[in-house]
C-alpha positions as CSV (number, residue, x, y, z in Angstrom):
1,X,-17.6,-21.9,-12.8
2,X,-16.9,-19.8,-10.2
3,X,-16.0,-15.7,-10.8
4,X,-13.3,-14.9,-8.6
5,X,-13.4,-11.5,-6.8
6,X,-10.7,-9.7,-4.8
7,X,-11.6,-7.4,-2.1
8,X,-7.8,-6.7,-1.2
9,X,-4.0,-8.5,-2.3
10,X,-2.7,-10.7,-0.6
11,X,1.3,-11.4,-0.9
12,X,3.2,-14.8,0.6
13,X,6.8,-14.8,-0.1
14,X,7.8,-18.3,0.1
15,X,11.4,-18.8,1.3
16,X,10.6,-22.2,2.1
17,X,7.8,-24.7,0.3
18,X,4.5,-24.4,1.6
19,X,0.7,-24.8,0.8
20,X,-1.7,-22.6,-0.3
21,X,-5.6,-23.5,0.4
22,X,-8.3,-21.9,-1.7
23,X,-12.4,-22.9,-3.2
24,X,-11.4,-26.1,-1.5
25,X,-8.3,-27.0,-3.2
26,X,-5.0,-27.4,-2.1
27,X,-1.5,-26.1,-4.0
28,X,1.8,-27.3,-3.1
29,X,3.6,-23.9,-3.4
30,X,8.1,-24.3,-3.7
31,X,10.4,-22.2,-2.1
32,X,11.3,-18.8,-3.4
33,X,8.0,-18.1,-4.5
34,X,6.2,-15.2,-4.7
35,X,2.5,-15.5,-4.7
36,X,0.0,-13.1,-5.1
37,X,-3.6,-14.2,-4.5
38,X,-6.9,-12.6,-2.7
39,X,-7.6,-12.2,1.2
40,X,-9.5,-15.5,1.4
41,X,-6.7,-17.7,0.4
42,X,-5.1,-19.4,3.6
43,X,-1.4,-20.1,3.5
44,X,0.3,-23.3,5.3
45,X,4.1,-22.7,5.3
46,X,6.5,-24.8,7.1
47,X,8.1,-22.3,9.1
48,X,5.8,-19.4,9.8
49,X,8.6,-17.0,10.0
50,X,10.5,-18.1,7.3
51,X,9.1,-15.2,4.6
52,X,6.5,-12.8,4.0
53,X,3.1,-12.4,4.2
54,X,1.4,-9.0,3.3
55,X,-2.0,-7.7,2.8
56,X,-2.9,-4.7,0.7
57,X,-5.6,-2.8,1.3
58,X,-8.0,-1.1,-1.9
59,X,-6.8,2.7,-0.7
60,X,-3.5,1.7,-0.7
61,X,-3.5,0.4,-4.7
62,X,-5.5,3.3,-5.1
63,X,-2.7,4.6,-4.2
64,X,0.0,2.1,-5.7
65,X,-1.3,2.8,-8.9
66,X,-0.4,6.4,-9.4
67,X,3.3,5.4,-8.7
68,X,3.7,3.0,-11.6
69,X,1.4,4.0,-13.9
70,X,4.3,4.3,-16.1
71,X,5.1,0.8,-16.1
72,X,1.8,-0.4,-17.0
73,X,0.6,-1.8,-20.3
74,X,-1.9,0.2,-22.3
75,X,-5.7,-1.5,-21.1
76,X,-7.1,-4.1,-23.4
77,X,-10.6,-3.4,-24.3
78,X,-11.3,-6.6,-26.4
79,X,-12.4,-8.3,-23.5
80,X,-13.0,-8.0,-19.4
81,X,-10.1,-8.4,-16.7
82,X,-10.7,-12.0,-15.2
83,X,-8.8,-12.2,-11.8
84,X,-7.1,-15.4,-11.3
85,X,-7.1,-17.4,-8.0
86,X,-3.6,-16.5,-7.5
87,X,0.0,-15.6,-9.3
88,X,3.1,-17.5,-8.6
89,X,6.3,-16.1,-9.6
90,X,9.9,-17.5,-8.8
91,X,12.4,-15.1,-7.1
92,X,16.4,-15.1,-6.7
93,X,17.4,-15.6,-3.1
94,X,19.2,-11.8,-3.5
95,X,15.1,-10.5,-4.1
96,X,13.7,-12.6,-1.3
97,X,16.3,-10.6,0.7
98,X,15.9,-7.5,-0.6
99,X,11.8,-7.7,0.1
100,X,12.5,-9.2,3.7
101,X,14.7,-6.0,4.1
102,X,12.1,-3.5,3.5
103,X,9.8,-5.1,5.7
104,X,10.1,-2.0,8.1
105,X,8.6,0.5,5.4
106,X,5.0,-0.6,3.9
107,X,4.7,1.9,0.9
108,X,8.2,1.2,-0.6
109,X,7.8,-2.8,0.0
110,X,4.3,-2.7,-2.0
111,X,6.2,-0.5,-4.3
112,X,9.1,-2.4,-4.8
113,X,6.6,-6.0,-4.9
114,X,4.5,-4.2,-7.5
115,X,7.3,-3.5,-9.8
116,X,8.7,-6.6,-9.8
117,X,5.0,-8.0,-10.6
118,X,4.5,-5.6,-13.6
119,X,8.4,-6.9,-14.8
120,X,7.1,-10.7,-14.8
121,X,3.8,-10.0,-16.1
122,X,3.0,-7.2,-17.0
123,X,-0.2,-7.6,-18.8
124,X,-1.8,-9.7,-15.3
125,X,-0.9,-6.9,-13.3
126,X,-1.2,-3.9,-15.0
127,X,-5.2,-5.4,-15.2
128,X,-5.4,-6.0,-11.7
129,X,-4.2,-2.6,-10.3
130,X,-6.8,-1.0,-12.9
131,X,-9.5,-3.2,-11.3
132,X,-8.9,-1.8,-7.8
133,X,-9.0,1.5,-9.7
134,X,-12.1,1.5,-11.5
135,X,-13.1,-0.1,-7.8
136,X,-12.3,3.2,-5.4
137,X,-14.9,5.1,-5.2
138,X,-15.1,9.3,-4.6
139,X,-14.5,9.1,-1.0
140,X,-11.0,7.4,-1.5
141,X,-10.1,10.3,-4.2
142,X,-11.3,12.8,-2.4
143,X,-9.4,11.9,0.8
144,X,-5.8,11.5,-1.9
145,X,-6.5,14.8,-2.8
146,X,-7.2,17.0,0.9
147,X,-5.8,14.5,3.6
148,X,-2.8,17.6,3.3
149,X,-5.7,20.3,4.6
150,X,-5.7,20.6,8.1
151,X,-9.0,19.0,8.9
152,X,-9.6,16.7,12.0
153,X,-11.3,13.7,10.9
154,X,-14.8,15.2,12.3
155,X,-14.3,17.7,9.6
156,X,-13.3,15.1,6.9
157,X,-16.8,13.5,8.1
158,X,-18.3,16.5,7.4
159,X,-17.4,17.3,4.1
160,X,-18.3,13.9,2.8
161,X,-21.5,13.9,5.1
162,X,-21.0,10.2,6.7
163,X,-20.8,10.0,10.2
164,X,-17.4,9.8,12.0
165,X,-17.7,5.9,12.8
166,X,-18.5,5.2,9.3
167,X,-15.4,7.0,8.5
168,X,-13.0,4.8,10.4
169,X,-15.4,1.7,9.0
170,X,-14.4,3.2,5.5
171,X,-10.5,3.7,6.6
172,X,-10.5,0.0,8.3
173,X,-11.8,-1.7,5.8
174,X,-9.4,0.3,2.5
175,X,-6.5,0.9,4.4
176,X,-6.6,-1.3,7.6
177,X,-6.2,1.8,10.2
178,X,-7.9,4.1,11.4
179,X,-8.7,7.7,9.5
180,X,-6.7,9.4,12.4
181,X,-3.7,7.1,11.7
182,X,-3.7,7.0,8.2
183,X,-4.0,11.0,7.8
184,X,-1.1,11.1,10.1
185,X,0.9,8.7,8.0
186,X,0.0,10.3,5.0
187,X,1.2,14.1,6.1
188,X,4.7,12.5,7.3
189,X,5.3,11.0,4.6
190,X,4.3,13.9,2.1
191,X,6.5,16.4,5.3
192,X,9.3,14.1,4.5
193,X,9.0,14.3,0.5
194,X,9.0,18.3,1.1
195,X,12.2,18.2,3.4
196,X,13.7,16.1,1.0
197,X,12.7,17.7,-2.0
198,X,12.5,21.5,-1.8
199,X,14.1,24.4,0.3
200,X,10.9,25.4,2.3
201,X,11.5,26.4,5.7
202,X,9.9,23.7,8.2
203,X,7.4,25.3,9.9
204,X,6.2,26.4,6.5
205,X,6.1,22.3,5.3
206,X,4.7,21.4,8.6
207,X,1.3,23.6,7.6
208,X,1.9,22.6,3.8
209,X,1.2,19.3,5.4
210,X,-1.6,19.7,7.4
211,X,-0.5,20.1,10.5
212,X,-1.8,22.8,12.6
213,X,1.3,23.3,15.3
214,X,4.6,23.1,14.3
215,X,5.8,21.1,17.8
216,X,3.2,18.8,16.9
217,X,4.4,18.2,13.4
218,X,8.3,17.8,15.2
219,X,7.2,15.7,17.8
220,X,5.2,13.3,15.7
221,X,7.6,13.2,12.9
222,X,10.5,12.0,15.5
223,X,8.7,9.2,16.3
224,X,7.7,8.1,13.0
225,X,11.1,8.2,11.7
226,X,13.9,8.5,14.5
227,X,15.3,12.0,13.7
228,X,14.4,15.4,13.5
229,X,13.0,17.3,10.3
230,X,16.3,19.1,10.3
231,X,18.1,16.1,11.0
232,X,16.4,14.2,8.0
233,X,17.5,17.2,5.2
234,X,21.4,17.5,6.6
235,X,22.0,14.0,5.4
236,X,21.9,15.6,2.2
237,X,24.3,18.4,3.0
């Protein structure tokens, strides 16, 4: 028999029936479906826009995890986490909606996905997040804990003593971008918490961030989310 391995998630949403094709089998899959399989697994739907189809990469349930680690079940030592070939779980048109609406922001769909994975099974799932866990290695915490410093990613290569290239190999293959892009992403994101959160002045959250130059920080945080820093905290005033 075979062992099944996952090197990333894979997530279909199924709106309408389809097929899913894996070790040489083929599953019928129904509509409203959510499936949840590895990065191998080919999908055959009958309307290739009709749904989702996401892939999840091992930083990013590094990630993931640290979000809902609230939700998940205490780990069962008795025996060893055996990934299956796939999950299938039926969803309510209203959730297919609600998942096809937050297509447009990555870390709240996973979010949102996960949670709803965890609700149906929470057991499966709270196994296979601590598998991509115990998976990430030192480079991935190390990057979760400094990507706020304001290193370029020469110096990131530096610190961990790999070569700049085989830092972008590193990012491509555990977060699917480059480590320029994803340290960007990662600053805005923990920028907008800040603004959100707390009364800091901006330019001091722009170098809480890791952002060297404040016009920087504004420029690139108006194209990532369509507004100003100070335009993002008055829509709580």
């Amino acid at each position: 028999m075979r062992v099944f391995f996952m090197s990333e998630i894979q997530v279909i949403l199924f709106r309408q029936a389809g097929k899913i094709h894996y070790q040489g089998h083929s599953l019928a899959i129904a509509a409203e479906q959510l499936v949840v399989t590895s990065s191998d697994v080919s999908v055959v739907m009958e309307e290739r826009q009709s749904g989702l189809h996401l892939f999840c990469y091992p930083g990013e349930l590094h990630a993931l995890y640290n979000e809902v680690a609230d939700l998940l079940s205490p780990a069962d030592q008795s025996e060893p986490f055996k990934i299956a070939p796939f999950k299938a779980m039926p969803v309510f048109n209203e959730l297919s909606n609600v998942i096809e609406q937050l297509k447009g922001s990555r870390r709240l769909l996973m979010t949102f996905i996960f949670t709803y994975c965890l609700g149906m099974d929470n057991h499966y799932f709270s196994g296979l997040l601590r598998y991509f866990l115990a998976h990430n290695n030192k480079m991935l915490s190390y990057l979760e804990v400094h990507f706020m410093q304001p290193w370029s990613v020469a110096r990131f290569a530096e610190n961990l003593q790999v070569e700049v290239h085989k830092l972008n190999l590193f990012f491509y293959k555990n977060y699917g971008t480059s480590a320029k892009q994803w340290l960007l992403e990662r600053r805005l994101n923990y920028a907008r918490h800040l603004l959100l959160e707390t009364e800091k002045k901006v330019t001091d959250i722009a170098l809480d961030s890791g952002f060297s130059h404040h016009s920087h920080f504004t420029d690139s945080f108006k194209k990532r989310f369509h507004c100003s820093p100070k335009a993002i905290r008055s829509t709580l005033a």
